[in-house]
Residue, then its C-alpha position, 0 to 999 in steps of 0.5 A: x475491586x470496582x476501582x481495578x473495574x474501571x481503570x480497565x474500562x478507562x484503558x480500553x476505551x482510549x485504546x478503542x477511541x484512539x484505534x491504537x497507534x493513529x491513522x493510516x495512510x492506505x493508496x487508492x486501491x487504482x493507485x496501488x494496482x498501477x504501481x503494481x503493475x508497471x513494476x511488474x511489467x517492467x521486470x518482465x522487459x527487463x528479464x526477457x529483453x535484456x533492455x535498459x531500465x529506461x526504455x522497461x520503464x516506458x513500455x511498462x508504462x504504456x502497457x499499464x495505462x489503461x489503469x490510471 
């Protein structure tokens, strides 16, 4: 029985040492929000302006630079 005890410790201290499955990788929270918002920004061109991609692009990117 101690044996079964301690093999059970054993797993779940590696598990909890380990944290399961390695690192992650996470953007910076102002990283994510600028990608965020110039996908957005440039859906809203693209859907009322009926524009390119180019020039949703480079006005997303415009309206979305004060988050850099």
């Amino acid at each position: 029985m101690k044996r079964a005890t301690l093999v059970i410790l054993a797993l779940a201290a590696t598990f909890a040492l380990t944290s399961c499955g390695g690192e992650k990788t996470e953007k910076p929270k102002t990283q994510v929000s600028y990608s965020k918002c110039l996908e957005t920004e440039a859906a809203k061109l693209l859907d009322e302006t009926g524009s390119n991609a180019d020039y949703a692009n480079e006005m997303a990117a415009k309206a979305c630079e004060a988050l850099k």
